[in-house]
C-alpha positions as CSV (number, residue, x, y, z in Angstrom):
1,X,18.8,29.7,-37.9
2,X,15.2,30.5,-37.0
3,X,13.6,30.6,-33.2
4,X,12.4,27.1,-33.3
5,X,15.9,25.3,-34.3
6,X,17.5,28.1,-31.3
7,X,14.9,26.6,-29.1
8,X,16.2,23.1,-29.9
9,X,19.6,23.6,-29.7
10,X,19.1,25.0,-26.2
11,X,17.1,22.7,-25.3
12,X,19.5,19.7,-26.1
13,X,22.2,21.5,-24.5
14,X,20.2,22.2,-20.8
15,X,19.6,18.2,-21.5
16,X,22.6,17.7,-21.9
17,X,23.9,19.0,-18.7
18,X,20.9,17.6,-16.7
19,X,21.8,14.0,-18.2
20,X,25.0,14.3,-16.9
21,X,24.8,15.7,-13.8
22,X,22.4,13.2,-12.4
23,X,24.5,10.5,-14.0
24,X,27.5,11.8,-12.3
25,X,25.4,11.4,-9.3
26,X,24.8,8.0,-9.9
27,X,21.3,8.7,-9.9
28,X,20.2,7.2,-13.4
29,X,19.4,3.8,-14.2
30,X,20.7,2.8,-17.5
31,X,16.9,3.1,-19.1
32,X,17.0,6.9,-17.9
33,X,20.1,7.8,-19.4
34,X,19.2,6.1,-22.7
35,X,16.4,8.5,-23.2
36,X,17.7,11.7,-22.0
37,X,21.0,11.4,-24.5
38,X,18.4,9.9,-26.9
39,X,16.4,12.9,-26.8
40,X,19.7,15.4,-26.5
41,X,21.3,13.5,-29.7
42,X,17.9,14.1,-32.3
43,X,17.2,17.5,-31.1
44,X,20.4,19.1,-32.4
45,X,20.2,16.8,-35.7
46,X,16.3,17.7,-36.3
47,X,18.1,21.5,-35.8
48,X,20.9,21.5,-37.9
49,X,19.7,18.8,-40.5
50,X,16.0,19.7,-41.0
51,X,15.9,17.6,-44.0
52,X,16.4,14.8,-42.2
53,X,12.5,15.6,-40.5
54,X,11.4,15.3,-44.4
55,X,12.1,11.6,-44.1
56,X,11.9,10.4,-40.7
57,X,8.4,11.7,-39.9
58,X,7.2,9.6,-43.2
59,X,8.0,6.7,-41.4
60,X,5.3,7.6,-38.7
61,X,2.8,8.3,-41.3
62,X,2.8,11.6,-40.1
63,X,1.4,14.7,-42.2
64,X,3.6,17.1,-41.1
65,X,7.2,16.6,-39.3
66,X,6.3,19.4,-36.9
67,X,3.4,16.6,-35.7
68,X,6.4,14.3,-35.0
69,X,8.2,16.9,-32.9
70,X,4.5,17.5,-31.1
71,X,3.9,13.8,-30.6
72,X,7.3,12.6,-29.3
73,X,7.5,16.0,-27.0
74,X,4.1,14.7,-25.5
75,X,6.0,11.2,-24.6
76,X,8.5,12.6,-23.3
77,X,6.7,14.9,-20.6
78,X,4.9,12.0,-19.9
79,X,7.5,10.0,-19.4
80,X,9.4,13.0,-17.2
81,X,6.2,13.1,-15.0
82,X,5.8,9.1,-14.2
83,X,9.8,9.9,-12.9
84,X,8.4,12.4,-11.1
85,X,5.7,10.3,-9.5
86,X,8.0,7.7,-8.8
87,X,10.1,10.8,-6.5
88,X,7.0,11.5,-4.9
89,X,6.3,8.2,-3.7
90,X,9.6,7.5,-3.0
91,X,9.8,10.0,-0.9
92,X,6.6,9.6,1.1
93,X,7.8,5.9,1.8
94,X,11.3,7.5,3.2
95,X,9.2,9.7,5.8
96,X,6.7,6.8,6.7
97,X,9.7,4.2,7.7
98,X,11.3,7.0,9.6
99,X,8.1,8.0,11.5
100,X,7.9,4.0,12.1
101,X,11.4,4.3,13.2
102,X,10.8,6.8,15.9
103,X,7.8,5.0,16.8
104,X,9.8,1.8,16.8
105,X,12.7,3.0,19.3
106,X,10.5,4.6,22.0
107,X,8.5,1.7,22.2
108,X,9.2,-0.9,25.5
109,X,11.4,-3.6,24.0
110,X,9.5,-7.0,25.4
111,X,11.0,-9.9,23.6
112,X,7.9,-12.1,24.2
113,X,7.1,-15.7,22.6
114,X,2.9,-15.5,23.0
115,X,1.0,-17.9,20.3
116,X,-1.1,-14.7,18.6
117,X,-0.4,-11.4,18.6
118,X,-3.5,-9.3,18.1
119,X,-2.6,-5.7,16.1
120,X,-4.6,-2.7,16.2
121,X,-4.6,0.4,14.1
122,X,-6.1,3.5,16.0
123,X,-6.8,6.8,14.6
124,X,-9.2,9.1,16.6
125,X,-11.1,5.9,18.2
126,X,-11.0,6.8,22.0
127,X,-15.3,6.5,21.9
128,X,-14.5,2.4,21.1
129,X,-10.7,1.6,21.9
130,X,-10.8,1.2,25.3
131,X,-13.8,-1.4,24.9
132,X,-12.0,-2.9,22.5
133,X,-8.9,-3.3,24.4
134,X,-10.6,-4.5,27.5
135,X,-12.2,-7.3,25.8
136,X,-9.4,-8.5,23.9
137,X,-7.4,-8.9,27.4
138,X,-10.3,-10.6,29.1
139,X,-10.9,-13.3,26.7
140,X,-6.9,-14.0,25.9
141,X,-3.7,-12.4,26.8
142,X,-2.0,-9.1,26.8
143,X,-0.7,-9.5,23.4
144,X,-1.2,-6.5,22.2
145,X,-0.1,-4.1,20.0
146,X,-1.6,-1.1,19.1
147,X,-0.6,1.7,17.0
148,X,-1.9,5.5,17.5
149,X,-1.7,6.8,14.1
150,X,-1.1,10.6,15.6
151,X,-5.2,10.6,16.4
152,X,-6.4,14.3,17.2
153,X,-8.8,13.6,19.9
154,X,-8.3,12.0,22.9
155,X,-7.1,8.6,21.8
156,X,-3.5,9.1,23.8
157,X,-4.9,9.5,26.7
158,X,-6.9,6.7,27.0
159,X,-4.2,4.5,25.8
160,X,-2.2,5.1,28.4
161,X,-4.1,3.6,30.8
162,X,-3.2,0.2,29.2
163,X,0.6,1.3,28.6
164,X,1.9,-0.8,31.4
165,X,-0.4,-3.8,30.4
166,X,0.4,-3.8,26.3
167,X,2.8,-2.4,23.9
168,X,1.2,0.9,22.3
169,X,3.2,2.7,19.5
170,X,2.7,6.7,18.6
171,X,3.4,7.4,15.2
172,X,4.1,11.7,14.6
173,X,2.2,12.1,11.7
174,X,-0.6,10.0,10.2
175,X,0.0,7.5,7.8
176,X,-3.0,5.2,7.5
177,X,-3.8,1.7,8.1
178,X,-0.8,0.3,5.7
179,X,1.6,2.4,7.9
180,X,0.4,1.1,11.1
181,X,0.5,-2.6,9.3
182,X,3.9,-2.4,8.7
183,X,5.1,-0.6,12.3
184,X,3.3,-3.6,14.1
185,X,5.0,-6.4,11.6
186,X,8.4,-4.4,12.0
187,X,8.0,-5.0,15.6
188,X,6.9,-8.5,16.2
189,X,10.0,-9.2,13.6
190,X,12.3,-7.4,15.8
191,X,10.9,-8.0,19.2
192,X,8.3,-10.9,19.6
193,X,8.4,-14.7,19.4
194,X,4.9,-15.5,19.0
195,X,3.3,-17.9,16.5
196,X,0.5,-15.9,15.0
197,X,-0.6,-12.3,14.0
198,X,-4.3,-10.9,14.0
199,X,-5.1,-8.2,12.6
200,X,-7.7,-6.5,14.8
201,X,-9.7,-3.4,14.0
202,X,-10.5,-0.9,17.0
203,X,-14.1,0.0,16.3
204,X,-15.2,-3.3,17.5
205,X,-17.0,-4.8,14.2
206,X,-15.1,-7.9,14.7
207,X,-16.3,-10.8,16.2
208,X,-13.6,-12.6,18.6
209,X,-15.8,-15.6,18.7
210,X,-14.8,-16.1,14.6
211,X,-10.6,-16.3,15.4
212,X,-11.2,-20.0,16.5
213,X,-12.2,-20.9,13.4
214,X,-9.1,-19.0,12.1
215,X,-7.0,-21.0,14.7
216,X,-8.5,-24.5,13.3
217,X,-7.5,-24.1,9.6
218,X,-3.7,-23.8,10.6
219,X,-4.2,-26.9,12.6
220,X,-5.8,-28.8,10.0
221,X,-3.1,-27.5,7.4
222,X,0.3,-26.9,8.8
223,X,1.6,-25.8,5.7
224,X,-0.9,-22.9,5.7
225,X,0.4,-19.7,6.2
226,X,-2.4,-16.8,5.9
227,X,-6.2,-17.2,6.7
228,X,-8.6,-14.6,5.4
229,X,-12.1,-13.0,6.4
230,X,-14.9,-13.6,3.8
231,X,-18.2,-11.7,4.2
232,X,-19.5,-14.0,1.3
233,X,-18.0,-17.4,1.3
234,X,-21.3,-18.7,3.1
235,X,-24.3,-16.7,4.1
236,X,-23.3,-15.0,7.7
237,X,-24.6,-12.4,9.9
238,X,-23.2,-9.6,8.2
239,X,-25.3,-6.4,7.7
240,X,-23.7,-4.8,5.1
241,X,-25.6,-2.5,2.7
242,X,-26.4,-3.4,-0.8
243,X,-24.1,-1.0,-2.0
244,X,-21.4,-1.6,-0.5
245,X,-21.9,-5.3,-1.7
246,X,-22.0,-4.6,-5.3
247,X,-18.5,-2.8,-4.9
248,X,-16.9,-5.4,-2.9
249,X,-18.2,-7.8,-6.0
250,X,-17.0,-5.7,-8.7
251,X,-13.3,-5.4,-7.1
252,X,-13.2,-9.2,-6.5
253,X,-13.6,-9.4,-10.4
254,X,-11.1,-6.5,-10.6
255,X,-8.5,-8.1,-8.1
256,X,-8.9,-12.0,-10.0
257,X,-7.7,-9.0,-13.3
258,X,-4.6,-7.4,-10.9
259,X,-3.4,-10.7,-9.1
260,X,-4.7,-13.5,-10.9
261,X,-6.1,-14.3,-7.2
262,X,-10.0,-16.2,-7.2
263,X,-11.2,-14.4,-3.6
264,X,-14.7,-14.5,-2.5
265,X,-14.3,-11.3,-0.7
266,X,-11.4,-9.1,-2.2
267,X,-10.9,-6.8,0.8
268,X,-9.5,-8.3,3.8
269,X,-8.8,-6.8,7.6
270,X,-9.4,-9.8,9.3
271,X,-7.2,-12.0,9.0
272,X,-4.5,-14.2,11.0
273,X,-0.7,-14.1,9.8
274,X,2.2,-17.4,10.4
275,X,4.7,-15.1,12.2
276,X,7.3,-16.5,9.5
277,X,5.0,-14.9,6.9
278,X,6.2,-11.6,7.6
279,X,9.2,-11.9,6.1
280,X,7.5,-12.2,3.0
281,X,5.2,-9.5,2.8
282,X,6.7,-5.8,2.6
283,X,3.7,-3.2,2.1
284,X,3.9,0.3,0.1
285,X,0.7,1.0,-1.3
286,X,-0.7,3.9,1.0
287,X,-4.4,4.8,2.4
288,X,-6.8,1.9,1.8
289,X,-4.7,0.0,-1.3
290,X,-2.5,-1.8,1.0
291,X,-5.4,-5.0,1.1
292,X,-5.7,-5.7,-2.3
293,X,-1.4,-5.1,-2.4
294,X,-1.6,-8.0,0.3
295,X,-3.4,-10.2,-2.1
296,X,-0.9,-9.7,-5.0
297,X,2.1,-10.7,-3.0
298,X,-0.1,-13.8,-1.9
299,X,-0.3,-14.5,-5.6
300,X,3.3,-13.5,-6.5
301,X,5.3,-15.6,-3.6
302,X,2.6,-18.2,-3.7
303,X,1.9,-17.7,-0.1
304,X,-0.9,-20.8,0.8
305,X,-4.3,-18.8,2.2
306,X,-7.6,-20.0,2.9
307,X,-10.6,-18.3,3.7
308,X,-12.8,-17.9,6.3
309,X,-16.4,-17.6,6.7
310,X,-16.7,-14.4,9.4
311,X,-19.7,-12.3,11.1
312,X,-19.2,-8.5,10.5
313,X,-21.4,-6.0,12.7
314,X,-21.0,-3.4,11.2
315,X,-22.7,-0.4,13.9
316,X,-23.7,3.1,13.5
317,X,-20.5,4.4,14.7
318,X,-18.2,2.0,12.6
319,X,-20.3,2.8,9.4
320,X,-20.3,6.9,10.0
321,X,-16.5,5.9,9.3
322,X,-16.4,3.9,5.8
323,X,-14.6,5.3,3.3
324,X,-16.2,7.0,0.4
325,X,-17.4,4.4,-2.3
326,X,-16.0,6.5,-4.9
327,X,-12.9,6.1,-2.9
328,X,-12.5,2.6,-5.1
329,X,-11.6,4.3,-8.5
330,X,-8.3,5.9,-6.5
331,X,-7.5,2.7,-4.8
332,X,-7.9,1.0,-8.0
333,X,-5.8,3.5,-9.4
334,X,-3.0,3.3,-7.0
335,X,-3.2,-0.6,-7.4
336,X,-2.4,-0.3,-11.0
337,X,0.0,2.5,-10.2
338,X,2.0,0.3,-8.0
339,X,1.4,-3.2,-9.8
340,X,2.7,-1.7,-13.2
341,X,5.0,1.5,-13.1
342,X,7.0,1.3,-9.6
């Protein structure tokens, strides 16, 4: 027996073990135990039975059968790592609902039955969330919830001004815009009786003035459930660079290629939610993906949307905080990560 067939026949056997240790766990799906005793059953026959190579590889086209060995051994580790991924991220989305679930219980429990709820993310905003807050409150209600995504500057303390006046959840670590999305939803779902749900950002780029024409689609439609912001449906006052546009254009095309979805502006954050909707819509894509995730349930459930045409000021200070645009390939990654190996 040379090195290569002792290599093998360890290899099988530390396979072996591994395949039924974790299955004695009752941590394999039937798909994951197929390979793994797939894999531990041909190693030892390739070992013993090398003749057998002679033939199968041919069958491959193959030149030589150590090629076969190569290729499938390349599969394989690629097929180990996507498992691996799949840990990863199911692990990250075990530590964001428990830092939403700590955020969730020392919260005030209001059980409150307003007709829109206006949520806000917050992460190191205190130069714009108090103005933000303020007018919110004097032009409607004090439906509001907004969640600190553990900002570093001094975001806490200005929030607690407002703490007797509107719900205001701390999340211990930061998890981004998707996490805060699904704290607030988790909330109203447990908590809050209202009709609608706005999502509101804190740098102030969003005109109240445009939610009234948000408000008129659900009364011309009651079977509408979602209305969405469009920077491009009809010409409006956005100032948006012409960068910036060409992206938003090429990831329309690429989200009509993910969700089968014709948008006219692919990356939504304003946008006004049926409370009953948020039964439907469970997010996991983290960072920035979590919009164009949005848009494929829509399309999957068949959730009826319309769009809106909305004024975006975009200011100095609001701008200084845009994501890189190269930022797209890694959401467009994560998208296809999400939409076709989870």
């Amino acid at each position: 027996m040379n090195l290569l067939q002792i290599f093998f026949v360890i290899s099988g056997i530390i396979l072996l073990l591994i395949s039924l240790d974790i299955a004695k766990k009752k941590k394999f799906n039937a798909l994951h135990f197929l390979v793994f005793i797939s894999v531990w059953v041909f190693l030892p026959i390739f070992s013993f039975f090398p003749w057998i190579l002679n033939r199968f590889w041919m069958f491959f086209w193959l030149q030589r059968w150590a090629d076969l060995l190569v290729y499938a051994s390349i599969i394989f580790l690629l097929y180990f790592v996507i498992l691996l991924l799949n840990k990863i991220e199911s692990t990250k989305e075990d530590l964001t609902k428990l830092i939403r679930e700590i955020a969730l219980q020392n919260s005030k429990k209001l059980e409150l039955n307003w007709e829109i709820t206006f949520v806000i993310a917050s992460y190191n905003e205190e130069k714009v969330i108090k103005n933000t807050i303020l007018n919110l409150i004097n032009s409607w209600e004090k439906n509001i919830i907004v969640v600190n995504d553990w900002s570093k500057d001094n975001s806490r303390e200005v929030l607690k001004e407002f703490e007797d006046e509107i719900v205001v959840l701390h999340h211990y670590k930061n998890i981004w815009q998707w996490g805060a999305l699904e704290t607030w939803f988790e909330y109203i779902r447990r908590y809050w009786k209202n009709k609608f749900v706005c999502t509101y950002d804190a740098d102030g780029q969003h005109q109240l003035k445009d939610l009234e024409k948000f408000l008129t689609e659900f009364k011309k439609d009651k079977d509408l459930e979602i209305v969405l912001w469009s920077r491009f449906i009809q010409k409006t006052q956005t100032n948006i660079t012409l960068s910036r546009k060409v992206i938003l254009k090429l990831w329309i095309l690429f989200t009509y290629f993910i969700s089968n979805l014709k948008l006219t502006d692919s990356h939504n954050w304003y946008r006004v939610f049926k409370k009953e909707v948020l039964d439907k819509l469970s997010i996991s894509i983290d960072g920035m993906g979590h919009a164009s995730e949005i848009i494929d349930i829509i399309a999957q459930k068949n959730i009826k949307f319309k769009e809106v045409p909305v004024d975006i000021i975009y200011s100095d200070y609001s701008i200084s905080k845009w994501q890189k645009s190269s930022n797209a390939i890694n959401i467009a990654l994560k998208t296809i990560w999400f939409k076709f190996f989870r």
